[in-house]
VODOTI-89823 format. One record per residue (C-alpha): residue in one letter; y, x, z; residue number from 1. Coordinates in steps of 0.1 Angstrom, whole numbers, plus 5000, padded with zeros to 4 digits. Example, Ala and Ser with C-alpha at 12.3 -4.5 7.8 and 13.67 -1.06 7.14 Angstrom:
! residues 2
<type A c2 4955 c1 5123 c3 5078 seq 1>
<type S c2 4989 c1 5137 c3 5071 seq 2>
//
This chain:
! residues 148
<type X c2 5117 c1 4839 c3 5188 seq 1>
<type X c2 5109 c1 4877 c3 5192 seq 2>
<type X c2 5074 c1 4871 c3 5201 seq 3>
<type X c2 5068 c1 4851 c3 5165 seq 4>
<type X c2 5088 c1 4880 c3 5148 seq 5>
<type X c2 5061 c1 4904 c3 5168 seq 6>
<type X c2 5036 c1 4881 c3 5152 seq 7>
<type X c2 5044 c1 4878 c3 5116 seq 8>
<type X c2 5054 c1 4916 c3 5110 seq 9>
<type X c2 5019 c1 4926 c3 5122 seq 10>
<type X c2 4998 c1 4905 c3 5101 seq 11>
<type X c2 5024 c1 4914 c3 5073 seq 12>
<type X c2 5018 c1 4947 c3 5077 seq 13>
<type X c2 4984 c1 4948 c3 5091 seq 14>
<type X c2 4971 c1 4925 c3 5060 seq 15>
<type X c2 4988 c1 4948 c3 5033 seq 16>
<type X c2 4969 c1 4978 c3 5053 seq 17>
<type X c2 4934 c1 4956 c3 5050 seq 18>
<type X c2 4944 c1 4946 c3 5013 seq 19>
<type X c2 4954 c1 4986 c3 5007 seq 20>
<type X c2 4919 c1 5000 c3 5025 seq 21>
<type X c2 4900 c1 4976 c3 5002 seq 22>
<type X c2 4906 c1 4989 c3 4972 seq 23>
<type X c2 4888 c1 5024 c3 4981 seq 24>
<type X c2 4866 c1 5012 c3 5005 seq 25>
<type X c2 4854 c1 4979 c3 4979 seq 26>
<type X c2 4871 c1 4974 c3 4954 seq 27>
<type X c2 4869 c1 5004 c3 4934 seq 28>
<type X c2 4833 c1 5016 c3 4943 seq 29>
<type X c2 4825 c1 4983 c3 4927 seq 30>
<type X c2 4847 c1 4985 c3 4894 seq 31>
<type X c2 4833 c1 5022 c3 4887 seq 32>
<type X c2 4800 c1 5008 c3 4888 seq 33>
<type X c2 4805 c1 4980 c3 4856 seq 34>
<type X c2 4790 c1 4990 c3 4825 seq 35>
<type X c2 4808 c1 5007 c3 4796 seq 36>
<type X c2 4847 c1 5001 c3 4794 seq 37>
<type X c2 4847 c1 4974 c3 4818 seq 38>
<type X c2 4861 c1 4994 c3 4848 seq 39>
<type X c2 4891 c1 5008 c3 4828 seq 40>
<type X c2 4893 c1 4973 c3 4825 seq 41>
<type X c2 4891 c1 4961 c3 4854 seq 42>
<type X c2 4912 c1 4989 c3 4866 seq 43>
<type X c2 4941 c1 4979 c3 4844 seq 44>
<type X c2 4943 c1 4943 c3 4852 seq 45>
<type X c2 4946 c1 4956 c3 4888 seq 46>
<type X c2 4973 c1 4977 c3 4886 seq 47>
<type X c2 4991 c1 4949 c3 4869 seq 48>
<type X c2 4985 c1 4923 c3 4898 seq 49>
<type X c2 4992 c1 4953 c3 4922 seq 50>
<type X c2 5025 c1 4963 c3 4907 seq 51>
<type X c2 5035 c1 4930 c3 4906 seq 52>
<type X c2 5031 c1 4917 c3 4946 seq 53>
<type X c2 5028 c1 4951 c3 4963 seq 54>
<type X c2 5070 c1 4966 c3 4961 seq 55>
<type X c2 5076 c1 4928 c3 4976 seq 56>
<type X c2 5048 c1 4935 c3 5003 seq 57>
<type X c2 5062 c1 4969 c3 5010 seq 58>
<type X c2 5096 c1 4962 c3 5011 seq 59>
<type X c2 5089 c1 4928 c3 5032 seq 60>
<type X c2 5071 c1 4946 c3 5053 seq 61>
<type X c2 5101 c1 4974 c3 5058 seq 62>
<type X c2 5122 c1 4943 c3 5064 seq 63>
<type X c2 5104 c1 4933 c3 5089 seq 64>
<type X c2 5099 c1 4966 c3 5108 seq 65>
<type X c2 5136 c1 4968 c3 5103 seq 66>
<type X c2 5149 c1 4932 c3 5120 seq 67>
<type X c2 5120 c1 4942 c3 5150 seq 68>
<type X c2 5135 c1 4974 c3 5157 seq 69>
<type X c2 5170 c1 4961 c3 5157 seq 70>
<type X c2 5164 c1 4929 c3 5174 seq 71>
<type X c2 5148 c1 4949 c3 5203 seq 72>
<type X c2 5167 c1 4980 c3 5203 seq 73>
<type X c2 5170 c1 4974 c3 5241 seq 74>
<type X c2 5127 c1 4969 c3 5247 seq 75>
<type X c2 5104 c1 4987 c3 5254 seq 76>
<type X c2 5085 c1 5005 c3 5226 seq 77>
<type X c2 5111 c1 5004 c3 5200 seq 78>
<type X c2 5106 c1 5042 c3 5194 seq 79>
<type X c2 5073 c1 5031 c3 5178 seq 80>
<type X c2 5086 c1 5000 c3 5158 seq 81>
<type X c2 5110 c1 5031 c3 5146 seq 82>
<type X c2 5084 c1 5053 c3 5136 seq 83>
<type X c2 5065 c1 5024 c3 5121 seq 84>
<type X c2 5096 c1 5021 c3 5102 seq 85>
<type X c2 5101 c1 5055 c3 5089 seq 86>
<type X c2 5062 c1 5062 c3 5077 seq 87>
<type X c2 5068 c1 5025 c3 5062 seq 88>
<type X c2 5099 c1 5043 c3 5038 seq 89>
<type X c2 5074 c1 5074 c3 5035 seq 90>
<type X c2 5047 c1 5051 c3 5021 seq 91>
<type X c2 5076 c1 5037 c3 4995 seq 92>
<type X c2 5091 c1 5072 c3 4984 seq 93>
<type X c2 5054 c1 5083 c3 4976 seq 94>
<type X c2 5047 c1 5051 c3 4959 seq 95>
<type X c2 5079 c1 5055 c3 4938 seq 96>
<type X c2 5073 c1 5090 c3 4933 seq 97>
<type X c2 5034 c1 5093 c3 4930 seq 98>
<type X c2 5016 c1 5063 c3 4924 seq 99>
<type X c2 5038 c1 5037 c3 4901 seq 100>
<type X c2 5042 c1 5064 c3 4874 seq 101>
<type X c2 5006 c1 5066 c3 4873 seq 102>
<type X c2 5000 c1 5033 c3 4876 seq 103>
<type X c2 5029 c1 5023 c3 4847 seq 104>
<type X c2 5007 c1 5046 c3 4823 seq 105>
<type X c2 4976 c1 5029 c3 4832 seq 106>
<type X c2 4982 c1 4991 c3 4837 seq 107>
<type X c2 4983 c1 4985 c3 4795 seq 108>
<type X c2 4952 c1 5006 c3 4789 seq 109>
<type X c2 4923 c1 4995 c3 4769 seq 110>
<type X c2 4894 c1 5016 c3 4758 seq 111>
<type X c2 4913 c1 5017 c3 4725 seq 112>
<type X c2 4947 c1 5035 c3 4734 seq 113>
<type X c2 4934 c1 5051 c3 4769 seq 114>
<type X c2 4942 c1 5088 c3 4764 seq 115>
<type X c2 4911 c1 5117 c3 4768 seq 116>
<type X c2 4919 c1 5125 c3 4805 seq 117>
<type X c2 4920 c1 5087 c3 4815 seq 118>
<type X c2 4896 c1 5095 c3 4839 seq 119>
<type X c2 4914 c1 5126 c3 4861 seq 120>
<type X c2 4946 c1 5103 c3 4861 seq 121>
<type X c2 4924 c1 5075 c3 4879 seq 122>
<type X c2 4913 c1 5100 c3 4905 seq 123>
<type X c2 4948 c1 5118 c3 4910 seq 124>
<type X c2 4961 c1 5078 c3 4915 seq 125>
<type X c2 4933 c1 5078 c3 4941 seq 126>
<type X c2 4936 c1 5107 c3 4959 seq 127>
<type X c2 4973 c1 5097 c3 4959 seq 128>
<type X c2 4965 c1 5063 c3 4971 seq 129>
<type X c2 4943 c1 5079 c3 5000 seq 130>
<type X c2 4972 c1 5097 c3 5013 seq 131>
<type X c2 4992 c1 5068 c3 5013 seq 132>
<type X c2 4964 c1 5044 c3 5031 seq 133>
<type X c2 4966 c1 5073 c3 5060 seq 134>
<type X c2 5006 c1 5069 c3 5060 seq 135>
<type X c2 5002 c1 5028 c3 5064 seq 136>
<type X c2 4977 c1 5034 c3 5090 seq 137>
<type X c2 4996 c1 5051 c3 5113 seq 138>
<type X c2 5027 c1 5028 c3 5103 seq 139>
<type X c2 5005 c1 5001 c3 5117 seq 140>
<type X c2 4992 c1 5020 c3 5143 seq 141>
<type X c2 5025 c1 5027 c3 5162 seq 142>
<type X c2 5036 c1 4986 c3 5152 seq 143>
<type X c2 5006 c1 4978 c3 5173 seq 144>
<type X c2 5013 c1 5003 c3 5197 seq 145>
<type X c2 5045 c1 4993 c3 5203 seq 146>
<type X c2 5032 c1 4957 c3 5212 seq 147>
<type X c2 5015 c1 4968 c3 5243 seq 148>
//
């Protein structure tokens, strides 16, 4: 049973990392590119989608860190599955704090009602966002770390 609750909270976390890379690595690269208004657009409906599943992926996924460390308090590598743990709540505080303000401002956008420094908010989201990719990284990293 601790073996399939090894399993599940590493592909939790590690697909919410892949999902989380994408979007800087793909996702937006790809969106700036559209023509005209299209990748305000597109970068609206996103944060809509995104605000909607990813507190329930982040908080699953603290959950989940939580139980393992817990449930193998007495195991080996548990120090990690700690650490995951706390750079998991470091990933929340500066996604409360940094990135859902911006992202509440720029969810109902349209090239319409977007204020004149839409564009500077996008990149202080991103360079936000970056800081909080290298945060789940190393979450992940000491998860998977803590497996072997």
């Amino acid at each position: 049973m601790f073996s399939t609750l090894q399993v599940i909270t590493t592909v939790v976390l590690g697909v919410m990392v892949g999902v989380e890379f994408a979007v800087p690595a793909f996702i937006n690269p790809m969106v700036n590119s559209l023509p005209e208004d299209a990748g305000q657009l597109a970068r609206a409906f996103g944060g809509r989608r995104g605000g909607k599943v990813m507190p329930f992926w982040y908080f699953g996924s603290l959950g989940l860190v939580t139980i393992w460390a817990v449930a193998g308090w007495d195991r080996d590598g548990t120090g990690l599955v700690v650490a995951s743990g706390v750079l998991l709540i470091v990933s929340v505080i500066m996604s409360i704090a940094l990135l859902v303000p911006i992202n509440n401002r720029t969810k109902n956008w349209t090239p319409e009602n977007r204020p004149a420094d839409w564009k500077e908010q996008m990149r202080r989201w991103d360079r936000w966002h970056h800081g909080r990719i290298a945060v789940i990284v190393a979450s992940f990293a000491c998860l998977v770390a803590a497996l072997v």
